[in-house]
DRENTOR-681955 format. One line per field, with one value per atom (N, C-alpha, C): atom name; x, y, z; residue in one letter. Coordinates in nm, 3 decimals, padded with zeros to 5 digits, always signed. Example, Ala and Ser with C-alpha at 12.3 -4.5 7.8 and 13.67 -1.06 7.14 Angstrom:
atom (N|CA|C|N|CA|C)
xx (+01.319|+01.230|+01.320|+01.285|+01.367|+01.290)
yy (-00.569|-00.450|-00.330|-00.225|-00.106|+00.003)
zz (+00.780|+00.780|+00.780|+00.708|+00.714|+00.787)
type (A|A|A|S|S|S)
***
This chain:
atom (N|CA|C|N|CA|C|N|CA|C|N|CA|C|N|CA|C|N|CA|C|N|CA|C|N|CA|C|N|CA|C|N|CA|C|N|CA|C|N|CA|C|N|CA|C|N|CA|C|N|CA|C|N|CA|C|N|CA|C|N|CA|C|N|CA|C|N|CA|C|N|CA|C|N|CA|C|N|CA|C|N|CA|C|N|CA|C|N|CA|C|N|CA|C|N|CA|C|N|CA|C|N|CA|C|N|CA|C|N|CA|C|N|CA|C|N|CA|C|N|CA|C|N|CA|C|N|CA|C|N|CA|C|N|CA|C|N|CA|C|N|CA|C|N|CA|C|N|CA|C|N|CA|C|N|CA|C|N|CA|C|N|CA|C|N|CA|C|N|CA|C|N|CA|C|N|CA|C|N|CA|C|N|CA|C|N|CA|C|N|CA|C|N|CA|C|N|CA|C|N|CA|C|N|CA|C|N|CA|C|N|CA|C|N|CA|C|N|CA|C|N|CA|C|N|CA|C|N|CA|C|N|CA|C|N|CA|C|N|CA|C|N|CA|C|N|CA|C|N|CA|C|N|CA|C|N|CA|C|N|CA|C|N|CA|C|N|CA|C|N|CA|C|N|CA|C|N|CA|C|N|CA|C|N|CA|C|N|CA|C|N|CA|C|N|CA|C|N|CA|C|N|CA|C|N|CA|C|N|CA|C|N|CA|C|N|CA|C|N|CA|C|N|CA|C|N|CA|C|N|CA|C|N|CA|C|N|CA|C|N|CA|C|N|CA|C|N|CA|C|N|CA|C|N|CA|C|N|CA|C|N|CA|C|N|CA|C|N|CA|C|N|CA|C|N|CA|C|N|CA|C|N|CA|C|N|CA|C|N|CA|C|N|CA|C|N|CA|C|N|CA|C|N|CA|C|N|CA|C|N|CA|C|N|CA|C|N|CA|C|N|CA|C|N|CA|C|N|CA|C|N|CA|C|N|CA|C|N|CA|C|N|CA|C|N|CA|C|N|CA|C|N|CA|C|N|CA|C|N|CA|C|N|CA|C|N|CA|C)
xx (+01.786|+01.652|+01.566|+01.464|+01.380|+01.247|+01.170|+01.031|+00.947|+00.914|+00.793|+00.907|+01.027|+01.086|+01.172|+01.148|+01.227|+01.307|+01.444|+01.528|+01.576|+01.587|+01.628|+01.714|+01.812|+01.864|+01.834|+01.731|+01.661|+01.547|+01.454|+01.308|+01.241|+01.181|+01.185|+01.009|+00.955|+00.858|+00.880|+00.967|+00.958|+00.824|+00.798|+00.663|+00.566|+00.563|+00.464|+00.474|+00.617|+00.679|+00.662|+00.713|+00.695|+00.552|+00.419|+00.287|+00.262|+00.322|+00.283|+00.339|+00.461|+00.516|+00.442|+00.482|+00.478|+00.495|+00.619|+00.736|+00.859|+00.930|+01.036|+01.173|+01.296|+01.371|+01.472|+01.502|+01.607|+01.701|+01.777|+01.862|+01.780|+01.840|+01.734|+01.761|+01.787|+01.802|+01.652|+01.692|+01.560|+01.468|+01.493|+01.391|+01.317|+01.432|+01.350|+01.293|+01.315|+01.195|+01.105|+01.086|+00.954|+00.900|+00.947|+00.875|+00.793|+00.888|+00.803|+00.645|+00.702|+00.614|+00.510|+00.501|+00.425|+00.302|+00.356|+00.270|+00.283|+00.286|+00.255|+00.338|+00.390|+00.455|+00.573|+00.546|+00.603|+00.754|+00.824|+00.963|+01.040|+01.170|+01.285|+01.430|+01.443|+01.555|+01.661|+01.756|+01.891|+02.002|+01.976|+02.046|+02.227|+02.227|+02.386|+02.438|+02.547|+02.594|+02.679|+02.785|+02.910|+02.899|+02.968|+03.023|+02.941|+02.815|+02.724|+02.601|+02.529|+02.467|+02.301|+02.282|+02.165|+02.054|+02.120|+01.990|+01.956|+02.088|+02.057|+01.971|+01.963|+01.872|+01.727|+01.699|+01.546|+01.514|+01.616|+01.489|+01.478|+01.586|+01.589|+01.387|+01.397|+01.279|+01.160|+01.169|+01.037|+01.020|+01.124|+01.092|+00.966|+01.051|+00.975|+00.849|+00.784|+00.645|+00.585|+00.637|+00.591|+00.543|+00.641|+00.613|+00.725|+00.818|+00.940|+00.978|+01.058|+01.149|+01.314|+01.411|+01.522|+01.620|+01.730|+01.856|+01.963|+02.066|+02.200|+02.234|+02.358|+02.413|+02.488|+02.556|+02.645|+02.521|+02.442|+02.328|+02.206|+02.251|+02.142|+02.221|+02.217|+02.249|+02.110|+02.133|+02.017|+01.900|+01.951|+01.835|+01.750|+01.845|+01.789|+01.691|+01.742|+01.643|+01.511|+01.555|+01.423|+01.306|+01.372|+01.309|+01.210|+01.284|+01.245|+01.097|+01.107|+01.009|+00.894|+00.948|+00.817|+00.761|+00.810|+00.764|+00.708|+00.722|+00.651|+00.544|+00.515|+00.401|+00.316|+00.361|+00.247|+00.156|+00.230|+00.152|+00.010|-00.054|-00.145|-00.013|-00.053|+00.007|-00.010|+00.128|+00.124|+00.007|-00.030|-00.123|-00.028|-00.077|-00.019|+00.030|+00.113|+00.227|+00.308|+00.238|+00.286|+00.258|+00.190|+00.151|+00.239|+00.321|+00.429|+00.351|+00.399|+00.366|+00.457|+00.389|+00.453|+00.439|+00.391|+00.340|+00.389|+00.556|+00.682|+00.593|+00.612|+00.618|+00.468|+00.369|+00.237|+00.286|+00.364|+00.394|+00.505|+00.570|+00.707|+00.568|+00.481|+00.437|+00.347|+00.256|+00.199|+00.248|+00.402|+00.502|+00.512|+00.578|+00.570|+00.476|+00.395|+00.265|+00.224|+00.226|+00.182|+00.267|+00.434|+00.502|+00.476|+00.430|+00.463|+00.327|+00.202|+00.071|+00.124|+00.185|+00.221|+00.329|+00.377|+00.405|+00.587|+00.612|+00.732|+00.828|+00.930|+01.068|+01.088|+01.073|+01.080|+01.237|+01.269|+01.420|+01.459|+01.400|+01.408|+01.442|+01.524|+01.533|+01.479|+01.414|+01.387|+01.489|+01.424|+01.533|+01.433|+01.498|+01.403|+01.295|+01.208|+01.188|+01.246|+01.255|+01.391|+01.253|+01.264|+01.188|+01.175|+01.058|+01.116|+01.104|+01.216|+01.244|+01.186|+01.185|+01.087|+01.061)
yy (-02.037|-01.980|-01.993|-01.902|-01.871|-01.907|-02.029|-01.994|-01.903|-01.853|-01.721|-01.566|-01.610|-01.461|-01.502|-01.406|-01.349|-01.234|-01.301|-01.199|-01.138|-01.027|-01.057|-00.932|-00.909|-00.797|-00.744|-00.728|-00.701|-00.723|-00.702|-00.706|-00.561|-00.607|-00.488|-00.434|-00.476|-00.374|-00.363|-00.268|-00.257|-00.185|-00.089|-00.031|-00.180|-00.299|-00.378|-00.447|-00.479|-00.576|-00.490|-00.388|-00.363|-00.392|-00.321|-00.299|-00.433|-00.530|-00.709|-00.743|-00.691|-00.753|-00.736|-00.800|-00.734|-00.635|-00.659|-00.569|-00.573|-00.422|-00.442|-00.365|-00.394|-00.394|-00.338|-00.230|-00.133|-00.029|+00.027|+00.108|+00.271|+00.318|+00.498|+00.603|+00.525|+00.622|+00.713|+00.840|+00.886|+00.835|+00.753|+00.665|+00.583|+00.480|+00.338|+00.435|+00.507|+00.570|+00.664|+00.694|+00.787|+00.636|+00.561|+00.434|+00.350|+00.321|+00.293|+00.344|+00.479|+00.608|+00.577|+00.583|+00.598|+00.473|+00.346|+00.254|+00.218|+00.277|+00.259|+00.171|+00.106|-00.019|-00.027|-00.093|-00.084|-00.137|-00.070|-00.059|-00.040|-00.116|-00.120|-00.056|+00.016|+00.086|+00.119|+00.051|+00.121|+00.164|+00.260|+00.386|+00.408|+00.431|+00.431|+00.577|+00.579|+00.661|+00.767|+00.696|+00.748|+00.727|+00.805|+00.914|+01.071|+01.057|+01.165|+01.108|+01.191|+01.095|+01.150|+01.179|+01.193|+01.073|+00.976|+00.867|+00.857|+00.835|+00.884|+00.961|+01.080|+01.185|+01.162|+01.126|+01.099|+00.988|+00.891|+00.791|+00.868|+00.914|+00.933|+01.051|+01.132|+01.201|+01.095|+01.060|+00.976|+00.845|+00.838|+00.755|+00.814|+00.980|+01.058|+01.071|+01.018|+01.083|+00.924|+00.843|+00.741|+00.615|+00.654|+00.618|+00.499|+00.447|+00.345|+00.325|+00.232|+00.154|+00.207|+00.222|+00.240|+00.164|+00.163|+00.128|+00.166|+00.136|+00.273|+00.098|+00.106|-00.026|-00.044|-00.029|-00.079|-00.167|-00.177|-00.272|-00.314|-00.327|-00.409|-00.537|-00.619|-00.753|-00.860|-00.965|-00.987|-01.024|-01.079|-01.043|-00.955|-00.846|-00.686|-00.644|-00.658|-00.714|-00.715|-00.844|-00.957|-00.863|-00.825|-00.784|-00.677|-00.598|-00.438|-00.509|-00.576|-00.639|-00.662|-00.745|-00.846|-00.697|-00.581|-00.490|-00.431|-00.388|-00.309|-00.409|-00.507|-00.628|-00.581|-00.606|-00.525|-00.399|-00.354|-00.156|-00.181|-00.115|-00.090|-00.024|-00.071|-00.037|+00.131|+00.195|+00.337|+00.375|+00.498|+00.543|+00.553|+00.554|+00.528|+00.727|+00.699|+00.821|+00.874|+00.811|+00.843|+00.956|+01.046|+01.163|+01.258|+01.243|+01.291|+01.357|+01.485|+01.551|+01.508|+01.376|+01.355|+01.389|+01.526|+01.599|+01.674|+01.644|+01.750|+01.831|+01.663|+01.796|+01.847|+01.856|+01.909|+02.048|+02.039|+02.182|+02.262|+02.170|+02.257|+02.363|+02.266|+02.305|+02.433|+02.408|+02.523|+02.627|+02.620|+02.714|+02.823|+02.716|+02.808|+02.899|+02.814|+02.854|+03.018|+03.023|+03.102|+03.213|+03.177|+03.267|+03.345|+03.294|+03.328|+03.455|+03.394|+03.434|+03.574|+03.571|+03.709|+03.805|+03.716|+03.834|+03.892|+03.795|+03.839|+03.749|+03.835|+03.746|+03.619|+03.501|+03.379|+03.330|+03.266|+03.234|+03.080|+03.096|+02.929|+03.040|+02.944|+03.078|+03.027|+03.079|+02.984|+03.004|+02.917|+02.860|+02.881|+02.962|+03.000|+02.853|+02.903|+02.726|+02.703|+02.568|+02.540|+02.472|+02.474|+02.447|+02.276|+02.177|+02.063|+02.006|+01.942|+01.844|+01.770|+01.785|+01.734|+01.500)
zz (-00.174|-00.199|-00.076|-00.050|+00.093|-00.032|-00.004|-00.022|-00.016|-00.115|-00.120|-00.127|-00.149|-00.131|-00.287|-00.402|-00.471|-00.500|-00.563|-00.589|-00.688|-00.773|-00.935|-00.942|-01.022|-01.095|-01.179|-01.253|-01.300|-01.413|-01.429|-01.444|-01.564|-01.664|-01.731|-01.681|-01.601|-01.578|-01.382|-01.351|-01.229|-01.173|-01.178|-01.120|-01.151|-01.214|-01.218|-01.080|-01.090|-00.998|-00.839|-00.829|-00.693|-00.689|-00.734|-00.735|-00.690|-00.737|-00.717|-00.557|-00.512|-00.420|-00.258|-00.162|-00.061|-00.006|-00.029|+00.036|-00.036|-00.062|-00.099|-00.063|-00.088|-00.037|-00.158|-00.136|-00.240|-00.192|-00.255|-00.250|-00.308|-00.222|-00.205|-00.328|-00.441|-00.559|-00.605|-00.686|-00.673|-00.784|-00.896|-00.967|-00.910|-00.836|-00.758|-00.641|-00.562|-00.456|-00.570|-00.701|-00.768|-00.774|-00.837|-00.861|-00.796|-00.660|-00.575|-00.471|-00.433|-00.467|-00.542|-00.648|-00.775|-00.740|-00.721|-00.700|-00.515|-00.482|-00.336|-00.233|-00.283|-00.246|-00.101|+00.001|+00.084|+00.093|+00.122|+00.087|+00.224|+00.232|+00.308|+00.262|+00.259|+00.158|+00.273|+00.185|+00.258|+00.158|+00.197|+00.096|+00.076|-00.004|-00.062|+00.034|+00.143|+00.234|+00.175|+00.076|+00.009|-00.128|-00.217|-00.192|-00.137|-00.141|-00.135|-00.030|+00.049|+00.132|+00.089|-00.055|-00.067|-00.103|-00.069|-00.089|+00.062|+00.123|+00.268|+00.361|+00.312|+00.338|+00.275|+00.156|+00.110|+00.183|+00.215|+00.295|+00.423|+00.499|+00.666|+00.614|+00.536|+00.513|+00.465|+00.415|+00.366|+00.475|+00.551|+00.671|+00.768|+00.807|+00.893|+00.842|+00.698|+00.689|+00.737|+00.726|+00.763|+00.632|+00.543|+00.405|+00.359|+00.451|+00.430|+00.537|+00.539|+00.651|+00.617|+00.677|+00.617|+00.749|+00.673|+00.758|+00.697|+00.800|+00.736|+00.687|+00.577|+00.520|+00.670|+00.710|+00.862|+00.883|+00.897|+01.009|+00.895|+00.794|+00.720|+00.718|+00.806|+00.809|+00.773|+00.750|+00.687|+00.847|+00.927|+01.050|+01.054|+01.026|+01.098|+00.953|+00.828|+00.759|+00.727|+00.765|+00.786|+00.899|+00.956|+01.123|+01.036|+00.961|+00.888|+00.800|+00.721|+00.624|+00.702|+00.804|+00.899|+00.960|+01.013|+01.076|+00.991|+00.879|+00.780|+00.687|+00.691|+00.629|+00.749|+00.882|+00.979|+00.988|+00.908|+00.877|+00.772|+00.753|+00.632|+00.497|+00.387|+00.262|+00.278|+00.215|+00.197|+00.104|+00.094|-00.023|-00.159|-00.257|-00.381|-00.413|-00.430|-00.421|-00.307|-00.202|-00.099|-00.033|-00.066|-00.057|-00.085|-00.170|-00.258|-00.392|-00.430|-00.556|-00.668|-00.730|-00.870|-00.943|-01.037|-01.112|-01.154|-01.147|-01.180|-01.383|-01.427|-01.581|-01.578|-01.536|-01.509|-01.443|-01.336|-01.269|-01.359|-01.460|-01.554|-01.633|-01.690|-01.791|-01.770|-01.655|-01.592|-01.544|-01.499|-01.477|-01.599|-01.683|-01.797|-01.885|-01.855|-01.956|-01.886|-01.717|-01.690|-01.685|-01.754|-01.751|-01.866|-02.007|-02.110|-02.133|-02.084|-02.045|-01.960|-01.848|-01.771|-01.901|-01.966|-02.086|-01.986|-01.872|-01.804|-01.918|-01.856|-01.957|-01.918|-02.021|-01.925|-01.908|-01.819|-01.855|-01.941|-02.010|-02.096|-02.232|-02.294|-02.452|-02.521|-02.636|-02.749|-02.875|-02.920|-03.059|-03.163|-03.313|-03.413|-03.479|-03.532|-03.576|-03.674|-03.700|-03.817|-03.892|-04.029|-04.164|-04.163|-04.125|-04.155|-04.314|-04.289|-04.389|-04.468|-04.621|-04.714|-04.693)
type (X|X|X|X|X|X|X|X|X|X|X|X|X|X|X|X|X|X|X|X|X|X|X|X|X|X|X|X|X|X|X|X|X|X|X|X|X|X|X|X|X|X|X|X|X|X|X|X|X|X|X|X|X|X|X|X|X|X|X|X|X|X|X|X|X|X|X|X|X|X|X|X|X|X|X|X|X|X|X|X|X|X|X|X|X|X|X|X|X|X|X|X|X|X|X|X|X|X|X|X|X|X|X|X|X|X|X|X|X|X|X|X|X|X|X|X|X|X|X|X|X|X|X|X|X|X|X|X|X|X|X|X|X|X|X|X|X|X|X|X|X|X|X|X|X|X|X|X|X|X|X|X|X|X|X|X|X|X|X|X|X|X|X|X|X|X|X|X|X|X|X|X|X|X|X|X|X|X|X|X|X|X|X|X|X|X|X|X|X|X|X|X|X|X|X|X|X|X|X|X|X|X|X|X|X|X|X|X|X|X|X|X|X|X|X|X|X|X|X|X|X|X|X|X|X|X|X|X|X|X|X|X|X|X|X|X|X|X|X|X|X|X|X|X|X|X|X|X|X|X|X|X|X|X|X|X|X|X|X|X|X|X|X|X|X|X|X|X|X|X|X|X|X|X|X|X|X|X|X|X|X|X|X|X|X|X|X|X|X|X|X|X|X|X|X|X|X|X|X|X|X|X|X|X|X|X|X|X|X|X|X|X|X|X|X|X|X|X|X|X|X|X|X|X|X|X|X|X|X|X|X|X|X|X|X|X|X|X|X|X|X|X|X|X|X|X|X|X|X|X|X|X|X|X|X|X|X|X|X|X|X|X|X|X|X|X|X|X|X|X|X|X|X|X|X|X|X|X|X|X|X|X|X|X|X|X|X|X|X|X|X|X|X|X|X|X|X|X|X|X|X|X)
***
C-alpha cells in the first residue's frame, strides 16, 4: 500500500468516486471515458491496444484536446506512471464534460421528433400498440 493512493476493483458509485479523486488512472473503454468526462476528472488512461485499437484511438484523441494523459500499455510501467499522474495534478482540472457533447439521447430524441414533424419517412418502424393488460 502507497499512503494517500487507493486502489479497488470495484466501487458501485463510480462517477462519485472519480468526482472525489485526484487523479485517475483507467483503461480507455467508452463508459469509464463518458464517465469520467461526465464529472471532469483528471485521468491517465492506458488503453486496451488488441484485439481492436479503439480505446486506443479515443484516448490518442481526447489526449489531443488536452482532456487526459495516456500511454500505450508497452510503457505504462509504474514509474512512467507515476510520472503521468504527478504531471497531470500539475494542470488545472478539465471542465466537466470535457467539452464533449453528452447529450446523445437529447439529440436521438430531437432527431426524431423533427423527423416525424417534417412528415419525411422516418427510418425507425413502429410497432402497432398492443392493448395493456388488465
Amino acid at each position: 500500500r502507497i499512503r494517500g493512493v487507493d486502489a479497488c476493483t470495484y466501487h458501485e458509485d463510480l462517477p462519485g468516486l472519480y468526482s472525489a479523486a485526484a487523479a485517475v488512472i483507467s483503461m480507455g473503454g467508452y463508459n469509464t471515458i463518458s464517465e469520467l468526462a461526465s464529472v471532469g476528472a483528471r485521468a491517465v488512461v492506458v488503453p486496451r491496444v488488441t484485439p481492436r485499437r479503439e480505446q486506443w484511438e479515443r484516448a490518442k484523441r481526447l489526449a489531443a484536446r488536452g482532456v487526459l494523459r495516456f500511454l500505450h500499455p508497452d510503457d505504462a510501467s509504474p514509474a512512467r506512471l507515476m510520472c503521468e499522474v504527478l504531471e497531470s495534478l500539475e494542470q488545472p482540472p478539465p471542465a466537466r464534460g470535457w467539452g464533449l457533447d453528452l447529450g446523445g439521447l437529447k439529440t436521438i430524441v430531437r432527431t426524431l421528433r423533427e423527423t416525424v414533424n417534417a412528415g419525411t419517412r422516418s427510418p425507425v418502424r413502429t410497432r402497432p400498440a398492443v392493448p395493456a393488460l388488465p
